[in-house]
TORKOL-4160 file (C-alpha; in steps of 0.2 Angstrom, whole numbers, padded with zeros to 4 digits, m for minus):
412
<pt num="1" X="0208" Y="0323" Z="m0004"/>
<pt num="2" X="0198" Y="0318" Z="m0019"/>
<pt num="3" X="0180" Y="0310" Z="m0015"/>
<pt num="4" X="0168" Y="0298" Z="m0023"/>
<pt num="5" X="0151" Y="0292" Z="m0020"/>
<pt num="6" X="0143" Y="0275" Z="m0022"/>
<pt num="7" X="0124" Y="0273" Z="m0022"/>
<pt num="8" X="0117" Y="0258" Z="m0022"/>
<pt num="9" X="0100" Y="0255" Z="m0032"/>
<pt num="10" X="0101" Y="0237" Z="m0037"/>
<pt num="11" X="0088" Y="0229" Z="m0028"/>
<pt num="12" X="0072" Y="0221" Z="m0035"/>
<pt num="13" X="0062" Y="0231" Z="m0021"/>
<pt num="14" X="0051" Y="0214" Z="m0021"/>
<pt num="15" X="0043" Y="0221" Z="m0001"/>
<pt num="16" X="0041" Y="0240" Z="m0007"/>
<pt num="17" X="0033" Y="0233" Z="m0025"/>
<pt num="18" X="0038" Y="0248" Z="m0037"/>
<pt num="19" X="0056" Y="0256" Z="m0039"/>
<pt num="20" X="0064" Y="0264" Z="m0024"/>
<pt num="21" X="0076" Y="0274" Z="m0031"/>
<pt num="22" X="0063" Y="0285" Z="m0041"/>
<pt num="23" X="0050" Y="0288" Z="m0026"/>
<pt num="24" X="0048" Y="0305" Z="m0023"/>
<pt num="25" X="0048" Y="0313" Z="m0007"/>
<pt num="26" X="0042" Y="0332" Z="0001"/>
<pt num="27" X="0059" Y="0340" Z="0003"/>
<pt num="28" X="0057" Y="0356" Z="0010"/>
<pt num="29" X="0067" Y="0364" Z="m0004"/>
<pt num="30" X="0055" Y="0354" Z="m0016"/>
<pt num="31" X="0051" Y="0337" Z="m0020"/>
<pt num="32" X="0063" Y="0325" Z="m0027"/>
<pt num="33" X="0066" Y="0308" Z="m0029"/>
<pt num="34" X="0076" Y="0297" Z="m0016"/>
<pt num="35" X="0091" Y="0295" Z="m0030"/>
<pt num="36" X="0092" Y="0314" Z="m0036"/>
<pt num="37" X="0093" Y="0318" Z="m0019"/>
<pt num="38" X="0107" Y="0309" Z="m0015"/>
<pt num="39" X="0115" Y="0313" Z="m0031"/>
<pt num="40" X="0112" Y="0330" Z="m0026"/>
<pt num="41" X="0120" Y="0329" Z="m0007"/>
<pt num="42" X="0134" Y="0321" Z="m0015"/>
<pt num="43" X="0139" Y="0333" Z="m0029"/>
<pt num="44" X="0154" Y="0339" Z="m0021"/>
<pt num="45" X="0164" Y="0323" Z="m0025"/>
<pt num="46" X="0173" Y="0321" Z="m0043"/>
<pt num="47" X="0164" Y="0308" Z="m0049"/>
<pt num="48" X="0146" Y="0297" Z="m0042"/>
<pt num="49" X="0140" Y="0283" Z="m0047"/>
<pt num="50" X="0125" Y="0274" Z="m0047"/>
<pt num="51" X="0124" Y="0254" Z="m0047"/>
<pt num="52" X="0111" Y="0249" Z="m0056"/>
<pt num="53" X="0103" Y="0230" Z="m0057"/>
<pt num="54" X="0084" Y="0225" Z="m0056"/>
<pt num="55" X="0079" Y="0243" Z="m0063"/>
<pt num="56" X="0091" Y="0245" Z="m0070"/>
<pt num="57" X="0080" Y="0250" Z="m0087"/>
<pt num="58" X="0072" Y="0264" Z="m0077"/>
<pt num="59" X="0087" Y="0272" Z="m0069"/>
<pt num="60" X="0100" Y="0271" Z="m0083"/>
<pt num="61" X="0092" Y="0282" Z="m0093"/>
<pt num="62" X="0090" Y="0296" Z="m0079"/>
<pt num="63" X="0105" Y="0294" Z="m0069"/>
<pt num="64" X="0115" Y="0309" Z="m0082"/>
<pt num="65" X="0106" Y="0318" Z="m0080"/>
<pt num="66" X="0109" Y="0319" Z="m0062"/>
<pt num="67" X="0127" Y="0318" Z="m0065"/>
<pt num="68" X="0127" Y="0299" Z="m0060"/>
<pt num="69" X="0138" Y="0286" Z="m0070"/>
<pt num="70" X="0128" Y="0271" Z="m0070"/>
<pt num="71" X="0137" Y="0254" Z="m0067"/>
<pt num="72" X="0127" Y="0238" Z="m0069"/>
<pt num="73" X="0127" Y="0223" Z="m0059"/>
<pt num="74" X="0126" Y="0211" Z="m0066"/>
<pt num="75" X="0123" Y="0199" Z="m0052"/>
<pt num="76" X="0110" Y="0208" Z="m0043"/>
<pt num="77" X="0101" Y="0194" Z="m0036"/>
<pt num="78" X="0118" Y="0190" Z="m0025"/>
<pt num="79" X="0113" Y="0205" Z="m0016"/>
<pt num="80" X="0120" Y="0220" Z="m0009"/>
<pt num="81" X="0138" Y="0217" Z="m0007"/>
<pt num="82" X="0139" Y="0210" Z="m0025"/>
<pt num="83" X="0134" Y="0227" Z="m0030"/>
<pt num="84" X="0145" Y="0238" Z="m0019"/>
<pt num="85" X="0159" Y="0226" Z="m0025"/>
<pt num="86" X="0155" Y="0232" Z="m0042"/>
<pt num="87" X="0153" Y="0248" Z="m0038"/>
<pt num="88" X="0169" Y="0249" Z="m0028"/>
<pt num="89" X="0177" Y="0242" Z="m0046"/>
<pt num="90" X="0171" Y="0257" Z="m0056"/>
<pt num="91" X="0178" Y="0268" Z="m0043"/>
<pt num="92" X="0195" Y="0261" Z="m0043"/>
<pt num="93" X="0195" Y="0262" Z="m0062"/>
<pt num="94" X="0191" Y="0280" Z="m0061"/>
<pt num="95" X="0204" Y="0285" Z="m0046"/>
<pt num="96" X="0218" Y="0276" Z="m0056"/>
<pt num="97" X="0212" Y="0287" Z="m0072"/>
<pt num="98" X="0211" Y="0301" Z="m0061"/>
<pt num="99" X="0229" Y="0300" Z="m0055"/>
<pt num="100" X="0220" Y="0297" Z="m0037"/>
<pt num="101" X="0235" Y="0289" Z="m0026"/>
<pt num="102" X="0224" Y="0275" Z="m0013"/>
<pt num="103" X="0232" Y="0288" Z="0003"/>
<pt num="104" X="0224" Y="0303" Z="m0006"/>
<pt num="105" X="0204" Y="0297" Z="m0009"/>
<pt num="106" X="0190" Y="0289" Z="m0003"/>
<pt num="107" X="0172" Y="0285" Z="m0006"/>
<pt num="108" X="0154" Y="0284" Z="0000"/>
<pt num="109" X="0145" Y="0270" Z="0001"/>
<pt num="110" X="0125" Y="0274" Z="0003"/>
<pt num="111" X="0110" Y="0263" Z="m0002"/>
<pt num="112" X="0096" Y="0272" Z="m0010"/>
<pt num="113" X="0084" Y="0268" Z="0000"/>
<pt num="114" X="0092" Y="0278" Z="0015"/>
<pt num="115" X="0088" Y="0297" Z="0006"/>
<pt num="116" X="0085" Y="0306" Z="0022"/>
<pt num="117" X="0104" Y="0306" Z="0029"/>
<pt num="118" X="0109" Y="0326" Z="0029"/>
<pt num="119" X="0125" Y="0335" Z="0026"/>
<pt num="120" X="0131" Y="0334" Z="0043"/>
<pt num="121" X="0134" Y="0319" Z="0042"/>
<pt num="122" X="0144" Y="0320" Z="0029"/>
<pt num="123" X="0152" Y="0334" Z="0034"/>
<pt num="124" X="0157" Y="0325" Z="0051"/>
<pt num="125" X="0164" Y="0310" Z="0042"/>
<pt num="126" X="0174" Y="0319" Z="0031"/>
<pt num="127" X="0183" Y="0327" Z="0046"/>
<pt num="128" X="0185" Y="0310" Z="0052"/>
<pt num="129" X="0194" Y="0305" Z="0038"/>
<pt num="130" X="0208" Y="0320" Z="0039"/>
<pt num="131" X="0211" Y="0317" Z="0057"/>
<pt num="132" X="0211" Y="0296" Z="0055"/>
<pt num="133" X="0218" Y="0292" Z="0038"/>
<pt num="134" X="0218" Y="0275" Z="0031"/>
<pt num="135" X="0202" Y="0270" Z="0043"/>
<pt num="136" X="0184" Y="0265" Z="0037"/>
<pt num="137" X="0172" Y="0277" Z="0044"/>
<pt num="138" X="0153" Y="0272" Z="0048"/>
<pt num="139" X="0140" Y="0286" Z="0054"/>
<pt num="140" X="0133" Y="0282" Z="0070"/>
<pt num="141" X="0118" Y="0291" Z="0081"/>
<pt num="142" X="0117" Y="0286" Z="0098"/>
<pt num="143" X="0130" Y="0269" Z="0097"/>
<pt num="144" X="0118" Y="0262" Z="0081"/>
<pt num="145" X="0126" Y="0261" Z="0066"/>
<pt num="146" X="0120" Y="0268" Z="0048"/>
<pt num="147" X="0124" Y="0276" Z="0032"/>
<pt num="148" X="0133" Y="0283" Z="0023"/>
<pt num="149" X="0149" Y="0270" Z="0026"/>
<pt num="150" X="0168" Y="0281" Z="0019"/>
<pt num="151" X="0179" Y="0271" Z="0013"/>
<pt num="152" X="0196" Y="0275" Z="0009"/>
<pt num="153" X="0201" Y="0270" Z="m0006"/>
<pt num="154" X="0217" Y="0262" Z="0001"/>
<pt num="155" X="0207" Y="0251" Z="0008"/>
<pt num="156" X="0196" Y="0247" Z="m0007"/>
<pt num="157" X="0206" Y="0231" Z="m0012"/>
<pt num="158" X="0204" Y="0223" Z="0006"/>
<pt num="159" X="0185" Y="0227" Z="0005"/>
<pt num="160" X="0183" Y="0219" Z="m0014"/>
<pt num="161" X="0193" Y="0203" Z="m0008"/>
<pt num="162" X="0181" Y="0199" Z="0007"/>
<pt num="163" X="0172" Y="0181" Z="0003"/>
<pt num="164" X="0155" Y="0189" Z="0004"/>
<pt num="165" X="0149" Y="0183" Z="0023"/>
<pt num="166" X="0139" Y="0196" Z="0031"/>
<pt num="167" X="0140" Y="0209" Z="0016"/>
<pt num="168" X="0148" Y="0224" Z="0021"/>
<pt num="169" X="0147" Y="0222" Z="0040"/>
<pt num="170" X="0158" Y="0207" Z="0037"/>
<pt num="171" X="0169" Y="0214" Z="0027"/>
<pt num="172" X="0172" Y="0230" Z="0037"/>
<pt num="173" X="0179" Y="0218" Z="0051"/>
<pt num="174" X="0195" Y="0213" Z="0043"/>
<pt num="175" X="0201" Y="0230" Z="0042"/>
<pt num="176" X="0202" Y="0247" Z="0052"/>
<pt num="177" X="0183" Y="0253" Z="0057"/>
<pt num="178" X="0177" Y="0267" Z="0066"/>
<pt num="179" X="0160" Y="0275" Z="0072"/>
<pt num="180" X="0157" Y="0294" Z="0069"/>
<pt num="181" X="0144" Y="0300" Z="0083"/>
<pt num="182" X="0132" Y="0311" Z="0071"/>
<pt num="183" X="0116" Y="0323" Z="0078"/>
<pt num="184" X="0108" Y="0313" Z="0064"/>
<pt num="185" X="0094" Y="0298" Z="0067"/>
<pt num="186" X="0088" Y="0302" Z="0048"/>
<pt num="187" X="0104" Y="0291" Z="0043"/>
<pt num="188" X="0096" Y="0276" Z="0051"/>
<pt num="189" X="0079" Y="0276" Z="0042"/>
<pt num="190" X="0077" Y="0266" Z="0026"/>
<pt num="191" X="0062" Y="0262" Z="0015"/>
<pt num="192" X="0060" Y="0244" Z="0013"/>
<pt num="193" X="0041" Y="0242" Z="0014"/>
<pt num="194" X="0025" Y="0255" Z="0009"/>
<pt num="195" X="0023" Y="0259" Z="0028"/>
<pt num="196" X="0041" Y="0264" Z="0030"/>
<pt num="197" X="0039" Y="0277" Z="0013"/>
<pt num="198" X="0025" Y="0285" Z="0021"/>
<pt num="199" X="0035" Y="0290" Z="0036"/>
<pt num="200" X="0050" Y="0296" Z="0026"/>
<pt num="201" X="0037" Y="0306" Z="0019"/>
<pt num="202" X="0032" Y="0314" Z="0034"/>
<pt num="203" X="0049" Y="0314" Z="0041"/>
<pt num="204" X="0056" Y="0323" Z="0023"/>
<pt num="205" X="0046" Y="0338" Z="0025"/>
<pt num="206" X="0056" Y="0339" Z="0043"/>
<pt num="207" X="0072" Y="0335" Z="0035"/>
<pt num="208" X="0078" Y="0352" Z="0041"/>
<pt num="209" X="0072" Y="0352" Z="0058"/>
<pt num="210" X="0083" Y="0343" Z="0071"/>
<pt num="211" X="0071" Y="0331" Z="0082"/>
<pt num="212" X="0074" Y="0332" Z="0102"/>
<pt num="213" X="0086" Y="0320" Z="0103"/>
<pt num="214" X="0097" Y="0325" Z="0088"/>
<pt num="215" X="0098" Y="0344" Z="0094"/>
<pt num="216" X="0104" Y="0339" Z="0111"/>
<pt num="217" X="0119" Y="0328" Z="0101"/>
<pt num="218" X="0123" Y="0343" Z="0093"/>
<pt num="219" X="0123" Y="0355" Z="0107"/>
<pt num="220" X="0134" Y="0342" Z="0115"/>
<pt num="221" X="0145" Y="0342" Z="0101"/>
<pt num="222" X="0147" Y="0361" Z="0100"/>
<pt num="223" X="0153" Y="0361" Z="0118"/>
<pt num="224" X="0137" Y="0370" Z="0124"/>
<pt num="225" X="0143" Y="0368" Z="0144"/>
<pt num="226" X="0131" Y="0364" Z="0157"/>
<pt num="227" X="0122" Y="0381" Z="0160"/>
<pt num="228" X="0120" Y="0384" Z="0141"/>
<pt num="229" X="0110" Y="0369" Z="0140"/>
<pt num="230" X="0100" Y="0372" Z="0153"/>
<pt num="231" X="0093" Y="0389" Z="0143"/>
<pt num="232" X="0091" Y="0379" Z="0128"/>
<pt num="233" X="0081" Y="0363" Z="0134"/>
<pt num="234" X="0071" Y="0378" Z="0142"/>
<pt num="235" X="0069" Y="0389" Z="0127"/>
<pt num="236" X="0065" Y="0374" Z="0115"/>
<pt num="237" X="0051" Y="0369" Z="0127"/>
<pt num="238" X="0044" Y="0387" Z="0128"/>
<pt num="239" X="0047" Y="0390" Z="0110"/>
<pt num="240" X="0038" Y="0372" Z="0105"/>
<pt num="241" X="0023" Y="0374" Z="0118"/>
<pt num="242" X="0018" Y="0391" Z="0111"/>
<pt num="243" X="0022" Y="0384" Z="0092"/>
<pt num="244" X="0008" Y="0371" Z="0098"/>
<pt num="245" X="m0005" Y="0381" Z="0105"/>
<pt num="246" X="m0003" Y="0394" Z="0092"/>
<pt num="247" X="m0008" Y="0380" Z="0079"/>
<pt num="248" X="m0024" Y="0373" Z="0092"/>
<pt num="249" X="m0031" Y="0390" Z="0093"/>
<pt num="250" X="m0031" Y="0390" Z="0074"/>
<pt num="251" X="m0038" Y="0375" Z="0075"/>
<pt num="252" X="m0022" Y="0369" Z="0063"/>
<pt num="253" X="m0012" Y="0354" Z="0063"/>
<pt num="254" X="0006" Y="0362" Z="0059"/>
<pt num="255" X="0019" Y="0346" Z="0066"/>
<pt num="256" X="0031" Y="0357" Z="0054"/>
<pt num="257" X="0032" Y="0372" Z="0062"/>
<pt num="258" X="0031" Y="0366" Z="0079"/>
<pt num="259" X="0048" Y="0354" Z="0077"/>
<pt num="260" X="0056" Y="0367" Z="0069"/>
<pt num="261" X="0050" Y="0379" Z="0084"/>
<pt num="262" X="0058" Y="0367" Z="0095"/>
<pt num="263" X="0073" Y="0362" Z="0086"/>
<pt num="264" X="0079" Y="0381" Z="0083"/>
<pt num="265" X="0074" Y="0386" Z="0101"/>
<pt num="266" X="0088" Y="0369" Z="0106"/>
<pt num="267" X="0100" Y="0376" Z="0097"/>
<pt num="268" X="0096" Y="0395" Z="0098"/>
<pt num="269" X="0111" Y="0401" Z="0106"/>
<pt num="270" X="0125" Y="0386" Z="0100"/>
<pt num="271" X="0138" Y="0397" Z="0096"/>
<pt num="272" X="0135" Y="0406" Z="0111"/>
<pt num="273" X="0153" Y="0414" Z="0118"/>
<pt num="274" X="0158" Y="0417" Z="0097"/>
<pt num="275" X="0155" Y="0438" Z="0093"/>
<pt num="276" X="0137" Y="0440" Z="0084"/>
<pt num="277" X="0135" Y="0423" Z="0091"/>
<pt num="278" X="0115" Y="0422" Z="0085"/>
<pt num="279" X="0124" Y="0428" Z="0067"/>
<pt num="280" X="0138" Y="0413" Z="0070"/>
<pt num="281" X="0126" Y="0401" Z="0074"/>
<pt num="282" X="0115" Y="0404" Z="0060"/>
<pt num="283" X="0130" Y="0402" Z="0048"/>
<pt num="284" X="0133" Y="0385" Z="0056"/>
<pt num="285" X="0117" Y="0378" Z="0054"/>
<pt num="286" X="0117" Y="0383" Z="0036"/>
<pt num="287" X="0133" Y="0373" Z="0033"/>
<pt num="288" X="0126" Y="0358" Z="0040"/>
<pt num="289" X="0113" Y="0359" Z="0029"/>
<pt num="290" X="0096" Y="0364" Z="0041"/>
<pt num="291" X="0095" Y="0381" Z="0032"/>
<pt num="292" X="0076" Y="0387" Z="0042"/>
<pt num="293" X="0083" Y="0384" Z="0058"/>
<pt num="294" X="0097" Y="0393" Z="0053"/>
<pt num="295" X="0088" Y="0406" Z="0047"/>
<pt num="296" X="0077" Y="0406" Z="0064"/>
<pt num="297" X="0093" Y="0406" Z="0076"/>
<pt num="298" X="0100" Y="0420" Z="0065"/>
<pt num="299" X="0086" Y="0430" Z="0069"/>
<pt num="300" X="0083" Y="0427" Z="0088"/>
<pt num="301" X="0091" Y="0443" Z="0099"/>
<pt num="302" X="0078" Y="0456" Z="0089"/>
<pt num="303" X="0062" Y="0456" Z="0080"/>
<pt num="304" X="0050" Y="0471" Z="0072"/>
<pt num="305" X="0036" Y="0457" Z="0067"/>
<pt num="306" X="0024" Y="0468" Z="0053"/>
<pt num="307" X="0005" Y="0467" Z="0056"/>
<pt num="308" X="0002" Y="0458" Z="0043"/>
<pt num="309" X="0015" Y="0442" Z="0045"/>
<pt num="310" X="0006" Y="0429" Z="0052"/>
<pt num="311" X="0018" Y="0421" Z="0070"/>
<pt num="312" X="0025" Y="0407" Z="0066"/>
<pt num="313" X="0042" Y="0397" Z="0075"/>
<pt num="314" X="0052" Y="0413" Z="0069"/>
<pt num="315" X="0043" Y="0424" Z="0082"/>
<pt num="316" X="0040" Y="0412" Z="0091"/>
<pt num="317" X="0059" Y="0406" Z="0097"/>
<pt num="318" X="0061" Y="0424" Z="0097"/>
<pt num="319" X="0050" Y="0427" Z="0111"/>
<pt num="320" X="0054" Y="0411" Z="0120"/>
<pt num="321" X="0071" Y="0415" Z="0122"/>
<pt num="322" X="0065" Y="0431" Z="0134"/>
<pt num="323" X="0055" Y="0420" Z="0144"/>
<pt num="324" X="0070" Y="0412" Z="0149"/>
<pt num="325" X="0083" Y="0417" Z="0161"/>
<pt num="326" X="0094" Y="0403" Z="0162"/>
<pt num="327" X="0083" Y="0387" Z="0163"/>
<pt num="328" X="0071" Y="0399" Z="0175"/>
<pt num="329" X="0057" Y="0409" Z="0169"/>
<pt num="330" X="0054" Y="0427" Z="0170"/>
<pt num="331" X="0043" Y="0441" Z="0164"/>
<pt num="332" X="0048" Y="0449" Z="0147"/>
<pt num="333" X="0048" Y="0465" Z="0156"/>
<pt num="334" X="0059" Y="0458" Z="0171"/>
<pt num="335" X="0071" Y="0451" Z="0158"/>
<pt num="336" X="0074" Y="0467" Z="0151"/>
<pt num="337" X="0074" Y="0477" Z="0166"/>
<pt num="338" X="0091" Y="0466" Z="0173"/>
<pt num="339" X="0098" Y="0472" Z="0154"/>
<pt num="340" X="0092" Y="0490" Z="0160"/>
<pt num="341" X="0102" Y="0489" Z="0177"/>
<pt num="342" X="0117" Y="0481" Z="0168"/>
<pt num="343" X="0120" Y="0493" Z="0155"/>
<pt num="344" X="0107" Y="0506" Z="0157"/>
<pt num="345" X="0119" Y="0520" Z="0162"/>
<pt num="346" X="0125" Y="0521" Z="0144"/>
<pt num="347" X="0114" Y="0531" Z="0133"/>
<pt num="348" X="0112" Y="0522" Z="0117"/>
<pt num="349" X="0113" Y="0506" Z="0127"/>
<pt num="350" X="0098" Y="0510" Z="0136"/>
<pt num="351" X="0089" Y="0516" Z="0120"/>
<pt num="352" X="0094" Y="0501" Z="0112"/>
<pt num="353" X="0087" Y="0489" Z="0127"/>
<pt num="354" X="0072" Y="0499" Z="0130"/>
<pt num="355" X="0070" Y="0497" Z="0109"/>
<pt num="356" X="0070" Y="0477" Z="0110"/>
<pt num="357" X="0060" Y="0477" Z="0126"/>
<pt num="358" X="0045" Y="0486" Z="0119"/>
<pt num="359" X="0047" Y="0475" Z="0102"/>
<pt num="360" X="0045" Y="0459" Z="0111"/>
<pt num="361" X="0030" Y="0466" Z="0122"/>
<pt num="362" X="0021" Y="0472" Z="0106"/>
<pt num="363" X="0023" Y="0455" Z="0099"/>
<pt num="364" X="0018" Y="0446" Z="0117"/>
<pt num="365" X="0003" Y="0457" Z="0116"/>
<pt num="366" X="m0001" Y="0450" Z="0099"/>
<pt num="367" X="0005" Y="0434" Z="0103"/>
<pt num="368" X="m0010" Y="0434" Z="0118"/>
<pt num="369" X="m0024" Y="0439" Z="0105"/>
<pt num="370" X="m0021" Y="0425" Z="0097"/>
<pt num="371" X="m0020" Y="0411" Z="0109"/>
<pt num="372" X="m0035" Y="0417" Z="0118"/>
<pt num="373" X="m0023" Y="0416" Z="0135"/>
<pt num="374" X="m0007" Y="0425" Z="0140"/>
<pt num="375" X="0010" Y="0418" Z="0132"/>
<pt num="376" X="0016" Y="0421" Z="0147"/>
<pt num="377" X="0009" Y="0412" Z="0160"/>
<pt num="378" X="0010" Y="0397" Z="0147"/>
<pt num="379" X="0028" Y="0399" Z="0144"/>
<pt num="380" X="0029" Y="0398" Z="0165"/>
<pt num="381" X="0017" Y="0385" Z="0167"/>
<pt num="382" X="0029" Y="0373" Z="0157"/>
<pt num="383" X="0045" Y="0378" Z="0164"/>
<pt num="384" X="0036" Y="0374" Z="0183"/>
<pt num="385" X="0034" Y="0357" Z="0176"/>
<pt num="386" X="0049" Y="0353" Z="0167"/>
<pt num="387" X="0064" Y="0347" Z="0174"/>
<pt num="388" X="0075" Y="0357" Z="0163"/>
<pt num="389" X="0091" Y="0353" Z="0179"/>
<pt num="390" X="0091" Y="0336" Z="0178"/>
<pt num="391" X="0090" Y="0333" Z="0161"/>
<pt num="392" X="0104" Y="0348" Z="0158"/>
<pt num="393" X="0115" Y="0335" Z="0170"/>
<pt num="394" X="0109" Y="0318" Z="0159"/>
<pt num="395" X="0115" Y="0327" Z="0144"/>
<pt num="396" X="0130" Y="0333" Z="0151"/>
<pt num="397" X="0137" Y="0317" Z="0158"/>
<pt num="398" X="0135" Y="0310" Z="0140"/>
<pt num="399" X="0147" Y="0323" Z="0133"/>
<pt num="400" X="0161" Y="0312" Z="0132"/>
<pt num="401" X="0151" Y="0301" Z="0119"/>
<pt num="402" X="0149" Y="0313" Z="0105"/>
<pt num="403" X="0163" Y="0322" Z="0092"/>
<pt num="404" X="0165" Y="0338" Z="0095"/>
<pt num="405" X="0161" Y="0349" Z="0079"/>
<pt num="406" X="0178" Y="0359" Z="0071"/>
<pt num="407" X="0182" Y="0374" Z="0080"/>
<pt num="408" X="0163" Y="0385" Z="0080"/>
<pt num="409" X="0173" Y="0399" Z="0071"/>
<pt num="410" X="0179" Y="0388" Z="0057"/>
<pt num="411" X="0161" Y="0379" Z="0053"/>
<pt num="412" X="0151" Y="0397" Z="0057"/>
C-alpha cells in the first residue's frame, strides 16, 4: 500500500489570534511546532502535503523543509472542507503520477491543530485498512470520534463530490465508514483557543505516558485476560502512590514522572505469556511510539540502582511490581520467598532469586530513607483501599469494545 498524508493548516486561527500550525510545544524528545510534528509522525508516507490558506505567507516558506508540499487554498474562508477538497486534489495528482492504482493507496486527513495524536493511532488504522479495504477509517477513543481520518484513495472521488453539508462528517456518510477503537484520547484534543494551547502544553510533555484510561484500552487490546489486569491496575497504583510521595517528600511537583510511573506500572507486564516478556513488551511500547515507558517496562524483573541515581518511576515500577502478588499485597521478602520454594532446589535458580531479592530490598531500604516512612506499608495501605476486583471485572466486560493489537510477537 502506498500512503499519504494531508494536514490541514488553512484557517485564520481568528479564536487562538496568532498561527497555529507554527506554535511550539514541550515534546519529550524536544520541542517542536504543531505542524513539524505532524510532518514528522507522518514521514513514513510517500508524499505529505500541507494545505496552506490564511498563513499561508508564514507556512509556505517552511513546509520543505519539513518535507511538506504546500498546496494553497484558495478559498479558505469556505472553510475546512474546501481545504481538505483541495488537498484531496493534489493528492490524486500525485497517486496518478506515482502510478498508485485507487485499490492500492490511501491518505490522512489531519488538522493542525490536533498535534498530539501518537503513532498508535496510526499504526492501528493502518491495520484496519489491510484487513478492510475500500473503507474509510476514523480513530475513535472510547465511542468518540477524532483524528486522524484514512481515506482510501478509491474513495477520494466520492469524498470530492460531496456538496459541502457538514464538511467531512457529511461527506463520510455517503460512503463506507468505520471507527478504529485507539488507547489514544490525545487524538481528540485540539487547540482552538489560548486556554486549550496551554493544556496541550502540559499534556505534550506527557505525550509518552498513557493516562489511566488510555492504558487500560490498551491492556484490553493486548488480550491481558482478567487476572493479568488485576496485577497491573494494582502495580500502577503502587508504582504511582510511591511516584507521588517520593516527589512530596522532596517537596517537588513531578506530574511527569508520576504518570509515567503509573502508565509503565499498567502496562508493566503486557506481553506477559511471550518469552522475555518485560524485553517483548518493552519492544512494543517502542513501536507505538511511548519510548520511556518502554524503556521502564523493559527494565522491570531486575534492578542494581547505583547510589548516586536519584529514584525516579524506573525504580519505582520496579519495586511496585514485588509489592504485588496478583492484585494482593505482599512483603518483598515474602514475594521472594514463594520464588525460593518454587524453584529454590536448583542451585543457580536459587542464587539468581536470592540475587533479585536482596537488590530489591537494598533499594526498599533506600526507598524508606527518602520518603521518611516505609514503602511498604504505603504500597499495602493503597491496595487495602482500592478495589483493584471490581474494576479488573468493569474493564474485562468491556473487552469486546476494543481491537485487539496484531499478534504481541509481531508488534514486540
Amino acid at each position: 500500500m502506498h500512503h499519504y498524508a494531508l494536514i490541514l493548516a488553512a484557517g485564520a486561527a481568528s479564536r487562538m489570534g496568532r498561527c497555529k500550525a507554527l506554535l511550539p510545544l514541550p515534546f519529550p524528545d524536544g520541542d517542536c511546532c504543531a505542524l513539524e510534528r505532524l510532518a514528522r509522525m507522518y514521514a513514513f508516507c510517500g508524499q505529505r502535503f500541507v494545505v496552506t490558506g490564511h498563513h499561508a505567507g508564514l507556512l509556505e516558506p517552511v513546509a520543505p523543509g519539513w518535507g511538506l508540499r504546500a498546496v494553497r487554498n484558495p478559498r479558505p474562508e469556505d472553510g475546512m472542507f474546501s481545504s481538505i477538497c483541495a488537498g484531496l486534489q493534489a493528492v490524486l495528482e500525485q497517486a496518478r503520477a506515482d502510478g498508485v492504482e485507487p485499490e492500492q493507496g490511501g491518505v490522512f486527513v489531519h488538522p493542525v491543530d490536533v498535534p498530539l495524536t501518537r503513532r498508535l493511532t496510526l499504526l492501528a488504522l493502518l491495520r484496519t485498512a489491510d484487513a478492510v479495504p475500500g473503507t474509510a477509517l476514523q480513530a475513535a477513543f472510547c465511542g468518540e470520534p477524532g483524528h486522524p481520518v484514512y481515506l482510501p484513495l478509491s474513495l477520494v472521488p466520492a469524498i470530492l463530490a460531496h456538496d459541502g453539508r457538514e464538511g467531512l462528517r457529511g461527506a463520510l456518510a455517503s460512503v463506507p465508514c468505520r471507527q478504529v477503537p485507539v488507547a489514544d484520547a490525545a487524538m481528540l484534543l485540539d487547540m482552538d483557543t489560548p486556554e486549550q494551547y496551554a493544556d496541550l502544553q502540559d499534556r505534550a510533555a506527557c505525550h509518552d505516558a498513557l493516562t489511566r484510561d488510555e492504558a487500560e484500552g490498551l491492556l484490553l487490546q493486548a488480550g491481558v485476560p482478567e487476572r493479568g489486569l488485576r496485577h497491573a491496575l494494582a502495580v500502577g497504583r503502587v508504582a504511582e502512590a510511591l511516584c507521588a510521595a517520593l516527589a512530596e517528600a522532596r517537596g517537588e511537583k513531578a506530574p511527569v514522572e508520576t504518570a509515567l510511573a503509573l502508565a509503565s506500572g499498567l502496562t508493566h507486564d503486557i506481553c506477559k505469556g511471550v518469552h522475555g516478556h518485560e524485553a517483548a513488551g518493552g519492544r512494543l511500547l517502542a513501536r507505538l511510539g511511548l519510548a520511556r515507558m518502554a524503556a521502564i517496562v523493559a527494565a522491570h524483573r531486575d534492578q542494581s540502582v547505583p547510589a548516586e541515581k536519584k529514584l525516579g518511576a524506573h525504580e519505582l515500577v520496579y519495586l511496585a511490581d514485588k509489592y504485588c502478588r496478583g492484585g494482593i499485597w505482599v512483603p518483598v521478602a515474602q514475594r521472594f520467598a514463594q520464588k525460593l520454594e518454587e524453584f529454590g532446589a536448583d542451585p543457580g535458580a536459587r542464587a539468581g532469586i536470592e540475587g533479585r531479592r536482596d537488590r530489591a530490598l537494598a533499594l526498599e531500604r533506600r526507598l524508606a530513607v527518602e520518603l521518611g516512612r516505609d514503602p511498604a506499608q504505603l504500597a499495602r495501605e493503597v491496595l487495602d483501599t482500592a478495589d483493584i476486583g471490581t474494576r479488573a471485572q468493569m474493564l474485562d466486560a468491556r473487552r469486546a469494545l476494543w481491537t485487539p493489537l496484531c499478534p504481541l510477537g509481531e508488534d514486540a
